[in-house]
C-alpha positions as CSV (number, residue, x, y, z in Angstrom):
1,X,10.1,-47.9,-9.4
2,X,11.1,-44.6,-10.4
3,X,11.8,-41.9,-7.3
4,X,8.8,-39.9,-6.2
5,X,9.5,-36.9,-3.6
6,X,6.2,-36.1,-2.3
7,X,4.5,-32.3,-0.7
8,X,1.2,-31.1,0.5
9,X,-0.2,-30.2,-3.0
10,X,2.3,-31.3,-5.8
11,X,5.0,-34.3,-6.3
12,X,8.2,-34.3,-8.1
13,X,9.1,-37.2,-10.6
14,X,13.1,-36.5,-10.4
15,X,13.9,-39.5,-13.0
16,X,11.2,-38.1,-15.4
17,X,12.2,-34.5,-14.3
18,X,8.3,-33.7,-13.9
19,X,6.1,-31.6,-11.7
20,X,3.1,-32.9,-11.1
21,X,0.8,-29.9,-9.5
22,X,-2.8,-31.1,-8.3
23,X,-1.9,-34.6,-9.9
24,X,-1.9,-33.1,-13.6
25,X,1.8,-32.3,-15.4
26,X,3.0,-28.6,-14.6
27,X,4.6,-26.9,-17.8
28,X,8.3,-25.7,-16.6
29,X,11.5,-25.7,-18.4
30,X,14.9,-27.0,-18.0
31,X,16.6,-24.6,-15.9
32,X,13.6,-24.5,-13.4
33,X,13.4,-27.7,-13.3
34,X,17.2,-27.9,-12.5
35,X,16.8,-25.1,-9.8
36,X,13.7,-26.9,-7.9
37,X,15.7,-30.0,-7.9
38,X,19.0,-28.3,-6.4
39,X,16.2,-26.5,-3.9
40,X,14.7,-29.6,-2.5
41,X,18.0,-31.6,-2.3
42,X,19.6,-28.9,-0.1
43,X,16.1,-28.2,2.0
44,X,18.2,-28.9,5.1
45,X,20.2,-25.3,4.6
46,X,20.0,-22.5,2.2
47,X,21.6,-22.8,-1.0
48,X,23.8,-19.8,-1.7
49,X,23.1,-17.4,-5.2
50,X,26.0,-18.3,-6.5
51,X,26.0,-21.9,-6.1
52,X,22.6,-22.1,-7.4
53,X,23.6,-20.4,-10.7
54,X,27.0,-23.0,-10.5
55,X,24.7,-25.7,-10.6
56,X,21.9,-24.2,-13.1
57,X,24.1,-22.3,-15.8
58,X,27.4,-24.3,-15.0
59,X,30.5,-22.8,-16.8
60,X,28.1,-19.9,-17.8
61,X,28.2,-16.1,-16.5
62,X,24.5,-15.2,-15.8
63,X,22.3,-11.8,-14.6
64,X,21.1,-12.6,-11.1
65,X,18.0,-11.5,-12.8
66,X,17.8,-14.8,-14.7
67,X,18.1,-16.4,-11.1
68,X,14.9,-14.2,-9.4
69,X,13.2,-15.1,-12.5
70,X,13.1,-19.0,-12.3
71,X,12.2,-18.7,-8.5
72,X,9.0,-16.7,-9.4
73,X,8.2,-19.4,-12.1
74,X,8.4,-22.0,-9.4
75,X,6.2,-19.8,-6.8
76,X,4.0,-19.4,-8.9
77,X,3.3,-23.3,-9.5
78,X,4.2,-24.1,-5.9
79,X,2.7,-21.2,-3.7
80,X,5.2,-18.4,-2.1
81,X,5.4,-20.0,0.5
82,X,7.6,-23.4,-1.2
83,X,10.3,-21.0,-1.3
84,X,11.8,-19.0,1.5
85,X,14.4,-15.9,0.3
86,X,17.7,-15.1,2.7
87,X,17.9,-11.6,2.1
88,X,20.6,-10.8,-0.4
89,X,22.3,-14.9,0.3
90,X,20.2,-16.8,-1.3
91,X,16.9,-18.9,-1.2
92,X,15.7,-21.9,0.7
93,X,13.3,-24.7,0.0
94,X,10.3,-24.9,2.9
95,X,7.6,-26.5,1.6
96,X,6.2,-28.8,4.2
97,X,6.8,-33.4,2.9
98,X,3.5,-34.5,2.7
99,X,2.6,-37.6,5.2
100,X,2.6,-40.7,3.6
101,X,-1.0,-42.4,3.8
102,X,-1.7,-45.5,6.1
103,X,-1.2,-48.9,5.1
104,X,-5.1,-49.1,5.3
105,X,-5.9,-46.2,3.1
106,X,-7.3,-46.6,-0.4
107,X,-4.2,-46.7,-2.8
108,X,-6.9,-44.8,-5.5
109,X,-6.3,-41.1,-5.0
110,X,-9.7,-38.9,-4.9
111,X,-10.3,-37.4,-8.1
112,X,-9.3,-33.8,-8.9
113,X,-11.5,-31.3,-10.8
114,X,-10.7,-29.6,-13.1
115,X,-10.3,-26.1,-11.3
116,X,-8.3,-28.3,-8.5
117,X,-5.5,-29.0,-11.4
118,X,-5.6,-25.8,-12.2
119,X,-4.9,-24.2,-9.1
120,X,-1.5,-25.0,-6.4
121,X,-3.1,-25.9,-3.3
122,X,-0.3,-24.0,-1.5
123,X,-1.6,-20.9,-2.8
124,X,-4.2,-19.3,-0.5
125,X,-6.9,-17.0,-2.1
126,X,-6.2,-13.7,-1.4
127,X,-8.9,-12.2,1.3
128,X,-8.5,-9.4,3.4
129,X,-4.6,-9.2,4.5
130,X,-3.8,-10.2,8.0
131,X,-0.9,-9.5,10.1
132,X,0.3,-10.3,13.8
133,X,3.1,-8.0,15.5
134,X,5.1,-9.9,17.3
135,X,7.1,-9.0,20.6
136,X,10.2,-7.1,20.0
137,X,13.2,-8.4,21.4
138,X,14.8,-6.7,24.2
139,X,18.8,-6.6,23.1
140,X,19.8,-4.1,25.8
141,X,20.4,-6.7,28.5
142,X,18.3,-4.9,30.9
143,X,14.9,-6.8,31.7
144,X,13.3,-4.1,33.2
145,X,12.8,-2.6,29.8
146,X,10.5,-5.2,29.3
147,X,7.7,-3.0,30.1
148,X,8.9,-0.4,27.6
149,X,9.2,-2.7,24.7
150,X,6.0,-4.2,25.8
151,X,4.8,-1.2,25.5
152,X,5.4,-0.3,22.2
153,X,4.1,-3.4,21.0
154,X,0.5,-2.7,22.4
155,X,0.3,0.4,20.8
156,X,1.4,-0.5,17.5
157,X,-1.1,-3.4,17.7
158,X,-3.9,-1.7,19.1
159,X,-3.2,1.5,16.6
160,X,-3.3,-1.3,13.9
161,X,-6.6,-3.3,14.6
162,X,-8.2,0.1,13.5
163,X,-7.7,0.4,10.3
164,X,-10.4,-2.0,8.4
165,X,-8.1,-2.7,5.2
166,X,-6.5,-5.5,7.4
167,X,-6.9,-8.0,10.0
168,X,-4.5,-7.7,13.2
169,X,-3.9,-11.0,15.6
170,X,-4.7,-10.3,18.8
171,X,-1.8,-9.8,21.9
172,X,-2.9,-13.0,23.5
173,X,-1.6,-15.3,20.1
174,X,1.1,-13.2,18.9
175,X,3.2,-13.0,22.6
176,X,3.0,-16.4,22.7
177,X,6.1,-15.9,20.5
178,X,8.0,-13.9,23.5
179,X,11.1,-15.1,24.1
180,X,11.4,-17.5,21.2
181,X,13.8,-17.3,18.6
182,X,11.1,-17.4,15.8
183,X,11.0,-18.8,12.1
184,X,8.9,-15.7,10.2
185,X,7.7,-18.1,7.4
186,X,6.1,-21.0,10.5
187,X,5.3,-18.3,12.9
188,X,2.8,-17.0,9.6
189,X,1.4,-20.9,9.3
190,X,0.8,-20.8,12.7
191,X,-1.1,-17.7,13.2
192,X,-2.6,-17.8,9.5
193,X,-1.3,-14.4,8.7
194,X,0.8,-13.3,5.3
195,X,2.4,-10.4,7.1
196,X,4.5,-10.2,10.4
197,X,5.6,-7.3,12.1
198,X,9.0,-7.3,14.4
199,X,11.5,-5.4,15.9
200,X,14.1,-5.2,18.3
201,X,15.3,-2.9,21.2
202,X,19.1,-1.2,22.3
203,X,19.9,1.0,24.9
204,X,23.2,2.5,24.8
205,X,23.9,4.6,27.4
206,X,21.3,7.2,27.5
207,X,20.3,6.8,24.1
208,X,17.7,4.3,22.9
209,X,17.3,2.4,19.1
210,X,14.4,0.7,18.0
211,X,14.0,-1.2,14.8
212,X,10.9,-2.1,12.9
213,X,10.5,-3.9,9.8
214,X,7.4,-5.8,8.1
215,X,8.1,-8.9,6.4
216,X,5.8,-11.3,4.1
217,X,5.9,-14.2,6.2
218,X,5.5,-17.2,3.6
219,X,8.8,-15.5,1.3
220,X,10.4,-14.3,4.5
221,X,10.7,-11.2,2.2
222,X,11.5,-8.0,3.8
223,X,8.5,-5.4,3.0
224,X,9.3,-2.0,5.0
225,X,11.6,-1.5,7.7
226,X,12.6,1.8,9.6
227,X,14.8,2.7,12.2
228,X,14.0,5.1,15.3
229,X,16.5,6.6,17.9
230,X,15.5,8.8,21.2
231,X,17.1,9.7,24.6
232,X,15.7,8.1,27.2
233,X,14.0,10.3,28.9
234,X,12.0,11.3,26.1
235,X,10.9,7.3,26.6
236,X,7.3,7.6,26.2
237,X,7.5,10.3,23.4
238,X,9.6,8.2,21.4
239,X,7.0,5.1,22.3
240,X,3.9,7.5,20.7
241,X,6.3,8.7,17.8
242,X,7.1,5.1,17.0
243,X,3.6,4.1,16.8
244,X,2.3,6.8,14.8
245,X,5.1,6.2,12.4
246,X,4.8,2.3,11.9
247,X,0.8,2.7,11.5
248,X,1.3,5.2,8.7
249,X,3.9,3.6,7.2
250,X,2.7,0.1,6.9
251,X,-1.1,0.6,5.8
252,X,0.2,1.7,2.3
253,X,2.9,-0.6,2.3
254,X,0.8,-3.6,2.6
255,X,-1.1,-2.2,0.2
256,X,1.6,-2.6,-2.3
257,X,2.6,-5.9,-0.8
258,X,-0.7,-7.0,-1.4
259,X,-0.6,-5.6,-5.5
260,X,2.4,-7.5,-5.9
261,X,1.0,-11.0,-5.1
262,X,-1.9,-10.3,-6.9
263,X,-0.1,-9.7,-10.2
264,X,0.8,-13.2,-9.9
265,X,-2.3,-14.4,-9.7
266,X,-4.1,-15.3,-13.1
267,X,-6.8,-12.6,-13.9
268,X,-10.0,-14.9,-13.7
269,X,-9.2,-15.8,-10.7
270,X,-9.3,-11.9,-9.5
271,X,-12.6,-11.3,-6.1
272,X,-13.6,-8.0,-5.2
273,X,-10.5,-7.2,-2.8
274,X,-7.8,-8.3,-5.6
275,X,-10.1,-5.9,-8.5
276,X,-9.1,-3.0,-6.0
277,X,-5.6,-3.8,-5.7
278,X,-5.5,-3.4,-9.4
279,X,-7.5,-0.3,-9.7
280,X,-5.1,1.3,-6.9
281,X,-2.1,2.8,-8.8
282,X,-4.0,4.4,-11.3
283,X,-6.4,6.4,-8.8
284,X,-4.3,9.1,-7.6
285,X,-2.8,10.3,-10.9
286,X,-4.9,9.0,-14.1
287,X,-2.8,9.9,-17.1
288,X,-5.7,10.2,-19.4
289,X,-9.5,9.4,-19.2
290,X,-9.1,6.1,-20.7
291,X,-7.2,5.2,-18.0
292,X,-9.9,6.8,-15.3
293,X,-12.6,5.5,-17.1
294,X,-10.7,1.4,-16.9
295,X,-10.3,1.9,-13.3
296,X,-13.9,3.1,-12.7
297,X,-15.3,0.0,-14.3
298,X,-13.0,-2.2,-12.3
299,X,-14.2,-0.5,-9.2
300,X,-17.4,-1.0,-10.3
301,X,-16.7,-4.5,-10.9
302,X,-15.9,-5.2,-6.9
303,X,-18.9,-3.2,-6.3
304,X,-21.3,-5.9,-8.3
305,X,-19.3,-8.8,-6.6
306,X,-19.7,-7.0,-2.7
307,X,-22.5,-4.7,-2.4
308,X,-21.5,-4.0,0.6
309,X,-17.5,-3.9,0.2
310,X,-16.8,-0.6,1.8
311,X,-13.5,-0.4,0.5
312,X,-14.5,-0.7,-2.9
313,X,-16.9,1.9,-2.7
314,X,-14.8,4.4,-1.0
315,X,-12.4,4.2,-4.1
316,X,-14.8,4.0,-6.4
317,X,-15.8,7.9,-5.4
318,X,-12.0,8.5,-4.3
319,X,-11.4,7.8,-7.8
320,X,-13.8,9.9,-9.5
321,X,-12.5,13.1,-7.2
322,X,-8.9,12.5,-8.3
323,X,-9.8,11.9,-12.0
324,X,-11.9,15.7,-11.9
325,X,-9.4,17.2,-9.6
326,X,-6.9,15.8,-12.7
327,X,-9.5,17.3,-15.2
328,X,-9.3,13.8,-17.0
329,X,-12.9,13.6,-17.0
330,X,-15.6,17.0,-16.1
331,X,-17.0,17.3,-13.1
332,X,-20.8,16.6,-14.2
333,X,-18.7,12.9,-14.8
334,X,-17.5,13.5,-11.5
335,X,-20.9,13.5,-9.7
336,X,-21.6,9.6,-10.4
337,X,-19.3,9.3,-7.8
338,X,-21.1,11.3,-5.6
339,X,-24.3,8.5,-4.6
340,X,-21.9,6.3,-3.5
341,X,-20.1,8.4,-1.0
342,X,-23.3,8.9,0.8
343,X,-23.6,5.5,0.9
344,X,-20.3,5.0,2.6
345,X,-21.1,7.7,4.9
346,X,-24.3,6.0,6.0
347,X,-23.5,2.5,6.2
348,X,-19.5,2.8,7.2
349,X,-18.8,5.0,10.1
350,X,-16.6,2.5,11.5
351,X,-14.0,2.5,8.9
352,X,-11.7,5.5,9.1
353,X,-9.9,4.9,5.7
354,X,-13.7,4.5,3.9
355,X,-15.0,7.6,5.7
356,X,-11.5,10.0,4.3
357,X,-12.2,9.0,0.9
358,X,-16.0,9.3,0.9
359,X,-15.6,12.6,3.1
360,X,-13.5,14.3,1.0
361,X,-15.6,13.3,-2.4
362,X,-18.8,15.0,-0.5
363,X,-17.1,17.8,-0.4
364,X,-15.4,18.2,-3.7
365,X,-17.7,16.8,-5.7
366,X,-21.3,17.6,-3.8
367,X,-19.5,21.1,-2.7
368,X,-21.1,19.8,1.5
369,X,-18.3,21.0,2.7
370,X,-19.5,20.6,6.5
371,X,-21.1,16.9,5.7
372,X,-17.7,16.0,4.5
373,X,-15.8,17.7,7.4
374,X,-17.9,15.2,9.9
375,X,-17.0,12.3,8.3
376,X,-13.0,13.3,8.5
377,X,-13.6,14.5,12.2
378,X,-14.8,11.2,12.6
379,X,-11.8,9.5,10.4
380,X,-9.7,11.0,12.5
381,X,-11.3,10.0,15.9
382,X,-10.6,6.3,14.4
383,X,-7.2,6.8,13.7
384,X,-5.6,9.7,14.3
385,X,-2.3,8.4,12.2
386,X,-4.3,7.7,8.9
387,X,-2.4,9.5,6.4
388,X,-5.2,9.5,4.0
389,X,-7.8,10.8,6.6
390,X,-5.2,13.2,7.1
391,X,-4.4,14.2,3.7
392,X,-8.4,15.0,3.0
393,X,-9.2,16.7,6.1
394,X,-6.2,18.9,5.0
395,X,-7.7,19.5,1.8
396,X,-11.4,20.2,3.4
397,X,-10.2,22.2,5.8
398,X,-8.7,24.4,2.8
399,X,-11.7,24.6,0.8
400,X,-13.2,26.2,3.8
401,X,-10.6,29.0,4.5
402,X,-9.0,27.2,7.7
403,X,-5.8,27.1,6.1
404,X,-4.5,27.0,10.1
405,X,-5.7,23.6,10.8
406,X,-5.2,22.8,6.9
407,X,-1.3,23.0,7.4
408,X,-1.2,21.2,10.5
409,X,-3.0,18.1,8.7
410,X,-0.7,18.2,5.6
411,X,2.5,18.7,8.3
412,X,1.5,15.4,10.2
413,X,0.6,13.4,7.2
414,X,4.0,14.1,5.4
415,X,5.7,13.6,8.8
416,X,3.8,10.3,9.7
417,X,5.2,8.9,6.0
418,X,7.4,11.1,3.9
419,X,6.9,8.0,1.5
420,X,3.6,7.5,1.6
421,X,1.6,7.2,-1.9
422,X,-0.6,10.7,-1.3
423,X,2.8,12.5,-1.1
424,X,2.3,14.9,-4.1
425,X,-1.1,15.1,-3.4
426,X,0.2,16.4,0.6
427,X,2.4,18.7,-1.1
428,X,0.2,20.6,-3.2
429,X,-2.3,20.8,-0.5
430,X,0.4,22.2,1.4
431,X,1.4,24.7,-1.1
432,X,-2.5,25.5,-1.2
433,X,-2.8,25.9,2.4
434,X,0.9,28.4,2.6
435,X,-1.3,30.5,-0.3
436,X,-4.2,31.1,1.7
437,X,-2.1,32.2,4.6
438,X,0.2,34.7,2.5
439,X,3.3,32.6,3.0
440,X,4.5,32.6,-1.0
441,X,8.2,31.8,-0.7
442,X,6.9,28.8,1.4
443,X,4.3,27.7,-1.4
444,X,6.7,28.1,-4.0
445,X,9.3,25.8,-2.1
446,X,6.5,23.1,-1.8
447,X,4.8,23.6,-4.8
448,X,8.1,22.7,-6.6
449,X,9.2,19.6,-4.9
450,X,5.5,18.5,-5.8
451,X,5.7,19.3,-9.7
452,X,9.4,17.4,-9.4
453,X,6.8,14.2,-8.8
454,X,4.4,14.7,-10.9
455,X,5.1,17.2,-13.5
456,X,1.9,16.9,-15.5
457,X,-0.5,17.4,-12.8
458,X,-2.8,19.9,-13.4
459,X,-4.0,21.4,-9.5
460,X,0.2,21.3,-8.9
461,X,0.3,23.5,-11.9
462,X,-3.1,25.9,-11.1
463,X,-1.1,26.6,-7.7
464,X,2.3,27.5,-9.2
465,X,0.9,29.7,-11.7
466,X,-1.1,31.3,-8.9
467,X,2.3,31.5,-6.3
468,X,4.2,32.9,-9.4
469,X,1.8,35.7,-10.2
470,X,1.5,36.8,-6.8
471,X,5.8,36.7,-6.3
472,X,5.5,39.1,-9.6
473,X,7.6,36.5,-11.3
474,X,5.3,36.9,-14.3
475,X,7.9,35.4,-17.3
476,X,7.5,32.2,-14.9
477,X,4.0,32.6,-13.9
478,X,3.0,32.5,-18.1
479,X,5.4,30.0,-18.7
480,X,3.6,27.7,-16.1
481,X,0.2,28.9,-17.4
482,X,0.8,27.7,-20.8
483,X,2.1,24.3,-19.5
484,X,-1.2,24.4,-17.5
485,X,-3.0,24.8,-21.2
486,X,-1.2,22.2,-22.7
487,X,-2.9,20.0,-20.3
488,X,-6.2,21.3,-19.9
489,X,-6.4,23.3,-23.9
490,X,-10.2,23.5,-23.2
491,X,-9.5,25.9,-19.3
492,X,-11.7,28.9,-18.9
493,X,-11.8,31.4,-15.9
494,X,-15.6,30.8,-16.0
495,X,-15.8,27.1,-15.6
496,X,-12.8,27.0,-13.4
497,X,-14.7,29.5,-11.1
498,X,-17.8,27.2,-11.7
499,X,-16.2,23.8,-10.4
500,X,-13.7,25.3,-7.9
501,X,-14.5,23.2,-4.4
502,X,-12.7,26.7,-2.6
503,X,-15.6,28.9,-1.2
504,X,-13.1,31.8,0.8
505,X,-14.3,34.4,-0.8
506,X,-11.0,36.2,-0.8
507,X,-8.9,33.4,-1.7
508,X,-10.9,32.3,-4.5
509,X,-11.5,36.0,-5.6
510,X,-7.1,36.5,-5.9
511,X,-7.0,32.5,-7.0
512,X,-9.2,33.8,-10.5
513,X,-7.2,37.1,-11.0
514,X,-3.5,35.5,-10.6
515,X,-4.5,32.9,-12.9
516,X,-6.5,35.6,-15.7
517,X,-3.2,37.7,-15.4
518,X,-1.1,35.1,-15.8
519,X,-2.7,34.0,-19.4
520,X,-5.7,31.9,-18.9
521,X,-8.8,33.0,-21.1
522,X,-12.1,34.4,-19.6
């Protein structure tokens, strides 16, 4: 009888080199095959890059590429969680052995449909992404820092559990981890989450390091990590900078996290959640209105499957501001968006990112400025470290003249994540905010680092042109101005003064005359 090696969900036919997935034949070449085998052979330990290539490609010199390529073939099949990746070493096979069945169970195996054989059972659907923080570990030596690591922990979990895109263990399950020298990929089968946060704690001398990372806990794959350093003394401000920073940090993160391991899930199998994971990168900067236009309809899609997915609905209006603010499609387009903000606004106070996206649409697209401003205070009540509730409060705040509180916003966001996925959109509002206040030199600084991002965006461009004119840098100025009208061929003064979301009188009032002088028609 030929050798069968048997695991929860598929079994491996070594003699016939054959994966069997669900009980029907998985399709997978040669070299896969040979790299599976090698895997689950050595599942004691991991198996080295370079012995792995040795045994796969022997005598041949290979891209590593050709290596990470194979293993995402066999995840795919198997579910990320068969595989386990050593960070820049190598990988390691951790599928669970399935148990063998009792000498009294029925030797017939229960039929499979067909969508069972289709699908690894190792692969969970993807639902709303969950994460546990676990407690830090203490590597100063000293156990009465205990309380401060602790500490941090709380925070950081409590500060999470706020924000709705994701679920958050509780304390009670995740510090039953203290102490323990933990396995990310079991701790994450254990708890039932995909995503583990964890860190550790020096002290040296008066000086204190913490580390923080994010890792997907089925891959073991590193996600985000971030170092933070303070004096002791500055204890608990280091403790509230920490959590500020991790909170804003990881939300849009995940988010990507969450993108990735939906791209390798076939499309019909796509819910609501996974249909907003794919509209995502194309809703800040749409390149054209084709593209706008796709990512409405797959917002809209979610929207049919969950009518009341708030998530889907804030980006569904999110996406139609960014796509007029982009001038991809007109504002009258723009105001289909506008029904469904309300809606968010009625039926999801609760949700801080839902309320930013939904609050800043009211206002840009309705032009209720004070309706929207409500909704952001209350964003902001939620979580105060929400880098998008930050980002629109600053750009509220600016419509309405209070370019004080406007720059304070944009500061904190940009602080909070210098990486975060709204950055060009921080900048500009930035550069908006210094124009309002008189501060050119300033707005110039910012406005260029933004159009360094995203050189084709049209608001970056209005700004600069604006900045320019004002500096009496006027060869510039026009220069930018007729990049602007390469863009937007089709820009009048009258219809820009029509849709413009500023009502400051004065600002709006030198905003029209920069931008006439500088060679945009009436």
């Amino acid at each position: 009888m030929s050798r069968r090696l048997r695991f929860t969900g598929f079994e491996i036919r070594p003699d016939e080199r054959q994966l069997l997935v669900g009980g029907n034949a998985a399709s997978l070449g040669a070299r896969a095959f040979d790299l599976l085998m090698c895997l689950v052979e050595h599942r004691d330990r991991m198996v080295s890059k370079d012995e792995l290539q040795q045994h796969v490609w022997p005598g041949m010199v290979v891209e590593e590429s050709n290596l990470t390529v194979h293993v995402a073939t066999l995840r795919k099949l198997l579910g990320p969680q068969a595989i386990t990746t050593i960070a820049g070493r190598g990988y390691r096979f951790t599928a669970a052995m399935a148990a063998e069945p009792s000498p009294a169970a029925s030797q017939k195996p229960p039929p499979v449909s067909a969508a069972e054989a289709r699908t690894p059972t190792l692969s969970p659907p993807i639902d709303k992404p969950s994460l546990a923080v676990l407690p830090f570990a203490n590597l100063s030596g000293d156990s009465a820092q205990d309380y401060f690591v602790d500490g941090v922990v709380d925070d950081i979990t409590t500060a999470l559990s706020r924000v709705r895109a994701f679920f958050v263990i509780a304390r009670s399950s995740s510090f039953t981890y203290k102490g323990r020298v933990v396995d990310v990929p079991q701790v994450g089968r254990e708890l039932g989450v995909r995503y583990v946060v964890e860190g550790s704690f020096r002290q040296a001398g008066a000086r204190l390091r913490i580390g923080v990372q994010l890792v997907e806990a089925a891959a073991g794959r590193l996600v985000w990590s971030q170092r933070f350093e303070g004096l002791r003394e500055d204890i608990f401000a280091l403790q509230d900078q920490i959590t500020a920073q991790v909170v804003a940090a990881i939300e849009p993160k995940l988010m990507l996290a969450e993108l990735e391991l939906t791209r390798s899930k076939p499309t019909e199998k796509l819910q609501a959640y996974e249909l907003c994971l794919r509209a995502l990168p194309h809703i800040q900067h749409p390149a054209s209105k084709r593209e706008a236009e796709c990512t409405f309809a797959l917002l809209a899609q979610a929207m049919a499957m969950d009518s009341g997915y708030s998530y889907a609905k804030a980006l569904y209006c999110w996406a139609h501001t960014t796509a007029s603010g982009a001038r991809r499609i007109t504002h009258q387009e723009a105001q289909r968006g506008l029904p469904i903000a309300l809606e968010v606004l009625a039926d999801h106070r609760d949700d801080p990112t839902a309320l930013a996206y939904a609050g800043h649409s009211v206002a840009y697209i309705g032009r209720r400025h004070e309706q929207g401003l409500r909704a952001l205070d209350r964003a902001l009540a939620l979580n105060p470290n929400s880098v998008p509730a930050l980002c629109s409060s600053g750009w509220v705040r600016a419509y309405v003249g209070d370019a004080r509180v406007a720059i304070d916003h944009f500061q904190q966001a940009i602080r909070l994540n210098p990486m975060a996925p709204q950055h060009t959109l921080l900048l500009t509002g930035l550069g908006y905010a210094y124009l309002m206040s008189g501060r050119l030199d300033e707005a110039l600084s910012i406005l260029k680092q933004a159009l360094l991002e995203t050189p084709e965006w049209t608001t970056t461009l209005n700004a600069t042109v604006h900045c320019l004119a004002r500096l009496d840098r006027w060869e510039e100025a026009r220069a930018a101005c007729a990049q602007l009208l390469r863009h937007v061929p089709y820009m009048r003064i009258s219809n820009f003064r029509a849709m413009t979301p500023f009502v400051d009188p004065t600002f709006v009032k030198w905003h029209m005359a920069m931008l006439e002088a500088a060679g945009i028609p009436p």
